[in-house]
N, C-alpha and C positions, 0 to 999 in steps of 0.2 A: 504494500500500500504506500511506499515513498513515492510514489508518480501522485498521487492526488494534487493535480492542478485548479486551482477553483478560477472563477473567472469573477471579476470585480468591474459593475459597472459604474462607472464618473462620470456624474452629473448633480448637477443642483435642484433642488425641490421642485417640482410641479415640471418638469420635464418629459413625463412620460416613461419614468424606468419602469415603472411596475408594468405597465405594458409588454416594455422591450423585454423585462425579467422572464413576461412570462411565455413570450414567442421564444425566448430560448430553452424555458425548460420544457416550450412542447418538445426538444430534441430527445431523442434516447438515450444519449450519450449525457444528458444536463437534468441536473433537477435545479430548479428556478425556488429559492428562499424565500421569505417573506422579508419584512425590514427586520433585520433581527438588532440592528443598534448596537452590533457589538461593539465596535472599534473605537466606540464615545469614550470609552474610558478602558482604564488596561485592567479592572476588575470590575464585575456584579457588583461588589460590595463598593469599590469608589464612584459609584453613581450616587450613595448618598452616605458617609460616613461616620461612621456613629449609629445609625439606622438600619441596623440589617433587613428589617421590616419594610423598610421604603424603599431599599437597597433591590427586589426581586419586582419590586414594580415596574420594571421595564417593559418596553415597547410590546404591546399583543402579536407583535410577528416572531420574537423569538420563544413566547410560550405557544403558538402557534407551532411552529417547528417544533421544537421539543416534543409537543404531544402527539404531532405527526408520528415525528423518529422515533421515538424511543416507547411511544404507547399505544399505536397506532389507529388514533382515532382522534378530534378534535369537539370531542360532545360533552355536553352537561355534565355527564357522569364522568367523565375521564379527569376535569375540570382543575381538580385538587394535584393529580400525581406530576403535571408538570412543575407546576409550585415548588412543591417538594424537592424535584430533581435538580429545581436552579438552588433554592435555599441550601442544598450539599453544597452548591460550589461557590457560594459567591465569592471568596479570594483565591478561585482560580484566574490564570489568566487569559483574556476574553480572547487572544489569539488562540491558544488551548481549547477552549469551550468551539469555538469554530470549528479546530480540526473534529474533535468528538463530533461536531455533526458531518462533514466529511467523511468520515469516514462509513458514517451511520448509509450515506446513499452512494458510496464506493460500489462500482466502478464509476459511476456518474459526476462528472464535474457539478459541484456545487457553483449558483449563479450566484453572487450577492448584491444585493442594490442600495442599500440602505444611504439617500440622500444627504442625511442631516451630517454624517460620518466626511463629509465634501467642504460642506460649509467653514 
């Protein structure tokens, strides 16, 4: 799994990534992310300090994935166990937490889009 290449798209807000995200993840070869936000800060927990509670409130596109990858559902019921999975890691590092999903849709290049990460 050292070939995992993701593809990173740059651009500024209201540009239309989520679109372009996701003409690429119709590939076979791509799964297209949601805004997962990771790169805002180089941990979970440094988005809010002191707060580990406020620290996992991050963008709905990385508890979206997560509960894709690792639970494989996105419904009411499944709801709580992505939670859970970020609160294990929040002083991992958000590079890290990426590969972990990488790897999760290995062979597939993961797409990332996440706008605010530009700004």
């Amino acid at each position: 799994m050292d070939d995992i290449r993701p593809i990173f798209i740059l651009a500024p807000p209201r540009c239309f990534t989520s679109i372009k995200c996701a003409m690429l993840g119709q590939h076979p070869q791509m799964y297209g992310l949601p805004e997962t936000q990771l790169f805002a800060t180089e941990s979970l927990a440094a988005r809010s300090p002191g707060n580990p509670q406020e620290a996992t409130r991050c963008r709905h596109g990385l508890i979206r994935a997560v509960a894709e990858l690792y639970f494989g559902e996105q419904t009411e019921r499944a709801s709580g166990r992505p939670w859970g999975w970020l609160r294990r890691r929040l002083h991992v590092n958000t590079g890290l937490l990426f590969e972990l999903l990488a790897r999760r849709v290995y062979p597939r290049m993961p797409v990332e889009k996440s706008p605010d990460v530009v700004c």
